[in-house]
C-alpha positions in Angstrom: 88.4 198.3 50.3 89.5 202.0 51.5 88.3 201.5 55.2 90.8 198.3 55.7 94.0 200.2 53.8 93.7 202.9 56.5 93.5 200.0 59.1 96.7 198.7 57.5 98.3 202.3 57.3 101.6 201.6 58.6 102.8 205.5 57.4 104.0 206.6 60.6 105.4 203.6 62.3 109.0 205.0 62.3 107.7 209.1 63.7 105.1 207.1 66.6 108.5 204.7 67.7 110.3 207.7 67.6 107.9 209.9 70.6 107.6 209.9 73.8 104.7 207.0 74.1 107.0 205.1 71.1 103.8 203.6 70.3 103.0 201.6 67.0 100.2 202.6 64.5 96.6 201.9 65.2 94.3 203.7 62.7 91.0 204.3 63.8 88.9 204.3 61.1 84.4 205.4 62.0 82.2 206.1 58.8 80.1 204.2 56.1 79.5 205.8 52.6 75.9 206.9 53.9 76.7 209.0 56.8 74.7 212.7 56.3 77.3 214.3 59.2 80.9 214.3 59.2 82.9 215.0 62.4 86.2 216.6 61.0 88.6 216.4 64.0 91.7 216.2 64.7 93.3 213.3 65.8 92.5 210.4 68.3 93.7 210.4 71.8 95.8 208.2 74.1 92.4 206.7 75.3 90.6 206.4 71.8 93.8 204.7 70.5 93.2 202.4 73.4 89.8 202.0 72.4 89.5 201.5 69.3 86.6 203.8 69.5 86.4 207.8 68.6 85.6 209.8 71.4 85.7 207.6 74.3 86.9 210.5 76.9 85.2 213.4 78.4 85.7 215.5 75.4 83.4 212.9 73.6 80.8 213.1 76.7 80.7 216.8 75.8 80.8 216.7 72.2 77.7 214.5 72.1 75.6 216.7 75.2 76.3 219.4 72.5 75.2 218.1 69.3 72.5 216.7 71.7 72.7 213.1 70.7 72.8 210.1 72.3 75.9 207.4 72.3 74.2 205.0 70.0 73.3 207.6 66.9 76.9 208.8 68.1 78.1 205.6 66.9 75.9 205.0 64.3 78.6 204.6 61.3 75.9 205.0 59.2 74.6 208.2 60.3 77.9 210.0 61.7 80.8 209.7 60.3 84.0 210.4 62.7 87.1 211.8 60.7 90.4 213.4 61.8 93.3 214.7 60.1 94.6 211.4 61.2 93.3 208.7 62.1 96.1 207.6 64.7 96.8 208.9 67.4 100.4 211.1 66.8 101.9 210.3 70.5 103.1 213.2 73.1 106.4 215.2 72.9 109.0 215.1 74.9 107.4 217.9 77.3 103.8 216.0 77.5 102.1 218.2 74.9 100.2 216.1 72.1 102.0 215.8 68.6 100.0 217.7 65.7 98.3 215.5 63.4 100.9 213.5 60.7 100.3 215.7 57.6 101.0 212.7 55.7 97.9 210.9 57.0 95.5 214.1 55.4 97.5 213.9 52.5 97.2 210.2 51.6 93.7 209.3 52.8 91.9 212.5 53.0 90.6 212.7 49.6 89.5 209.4 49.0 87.5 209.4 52.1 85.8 212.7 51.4 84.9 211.1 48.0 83.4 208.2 49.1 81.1 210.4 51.8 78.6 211.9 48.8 75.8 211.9 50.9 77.5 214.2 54.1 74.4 217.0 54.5 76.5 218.6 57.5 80.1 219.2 58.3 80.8 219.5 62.2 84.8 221.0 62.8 86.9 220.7 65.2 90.2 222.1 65.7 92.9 224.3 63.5 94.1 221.5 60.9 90.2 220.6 60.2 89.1 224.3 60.0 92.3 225.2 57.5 91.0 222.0 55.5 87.7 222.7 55.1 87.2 226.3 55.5 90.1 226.5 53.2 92.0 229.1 55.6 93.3 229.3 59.1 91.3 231.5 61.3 91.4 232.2 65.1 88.6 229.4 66.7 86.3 232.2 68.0 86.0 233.9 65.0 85.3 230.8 63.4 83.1 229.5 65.3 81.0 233.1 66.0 80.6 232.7 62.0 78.5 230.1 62.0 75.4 232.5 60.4 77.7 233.3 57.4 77.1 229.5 56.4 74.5 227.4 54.7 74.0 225.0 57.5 76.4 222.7 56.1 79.8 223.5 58.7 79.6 223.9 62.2 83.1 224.7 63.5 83.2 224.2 67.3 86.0 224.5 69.9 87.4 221.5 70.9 85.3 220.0 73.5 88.1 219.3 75.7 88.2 220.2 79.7 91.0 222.8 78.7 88.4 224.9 77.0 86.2 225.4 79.8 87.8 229.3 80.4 86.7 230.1 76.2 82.8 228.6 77.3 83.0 231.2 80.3 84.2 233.6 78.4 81.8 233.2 74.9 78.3 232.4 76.2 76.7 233.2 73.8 78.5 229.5 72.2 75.6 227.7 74.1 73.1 230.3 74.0 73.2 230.5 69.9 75.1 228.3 68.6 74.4 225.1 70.1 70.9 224.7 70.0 70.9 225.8 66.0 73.7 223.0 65.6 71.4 220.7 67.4 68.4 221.6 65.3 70.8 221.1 62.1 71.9 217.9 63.3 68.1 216.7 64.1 66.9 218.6 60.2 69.7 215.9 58.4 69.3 213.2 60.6 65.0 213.1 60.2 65.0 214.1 56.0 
């Protein structure tokens, strides 16, 4: 079964040993092949690889207040599913920063996920590897997430809900004022059909 060969994914054993946390592989794989909305992010955290669990931080606090759900739909496999680039966390560099996602990751799991998610009604982005995946091109975040009318309903791209975006939600209000309740009402249209 797909879902326990990413569990066993032992790709990046050698990079992880190899960064600052020299920590081993822990896939964390969230979704069932009946999940109507996809949560296309990044990678996990030091906390989520922890965990076990996708979004266990503040940045998941804020993701759900914005898609306006509660933890248990959150975590409802069979509603949401919750897919990164990678689905381990890639460690920090020497200077602190977090490691970009393990293109190998994408590149042998990627596909056969997306195939196995037919019934996804609604794609919900987060961050530059996940927008150049499936908007097909890179594309500064505000302008990709102010072009959330050019689209059928199916992608949402969002900034990353993370504390360090708190200056780009001062400076783009018009993120909560527009954008967020039309995700939410999305979100509520694919869940209730």
């Amino acid at each position: 079964m797909l879902k326990d060969d990413i569990v066993r994914c032992t790709l990046c054993k050698d990079r992880f040993a190899q960064t600052r946390t020299a920590h081993a592989p822990r896939p964390v794989v969230w979704f069932e092949r009946q999940a109507r909305i996809l949560i296309a992010g990044q990678a996990p955290g030091m906390r989520v690889h922890h965990s076990g669990k996708p979004f266990t931080d503040p940045s998941g606090d804020r993701l759900r207040e914005w898609m306006g759900l509660t933890p248990k739909v959150f975590y409802d496999r069979r509603q949401i599913a919750i897919v990164p680039m990678a689905f381990c966390f890639p460690g920090y560099a020497q200077n602190g920063s977090d490691l970009p996602p393990p293109g190998i990751c994408a590149q042998t799991w990627r596909g056969q996920v997306m195939a196995q998610l037919s019934e996804v009604r609604l794609t919900v982005v987060i961050g530059g590897y996940a927008m150049k995946y499936h908007l097909g091109r890179k594309m500064p975040v505000t302008q990709a997430v102010a072009d959330w009318r050019e689209r059928d309903g199916s992608i949402f791209v969002l900034p990353h809900p993370s504390w360090r975006n708190t200056g780009w939600l001062k400076k783009n209000p018009w993120f909560a004022q527009e954008v967020l309740p039309r995700l939410q009402a999305r979100i509520q249209e694919v869940l209730n059909d």
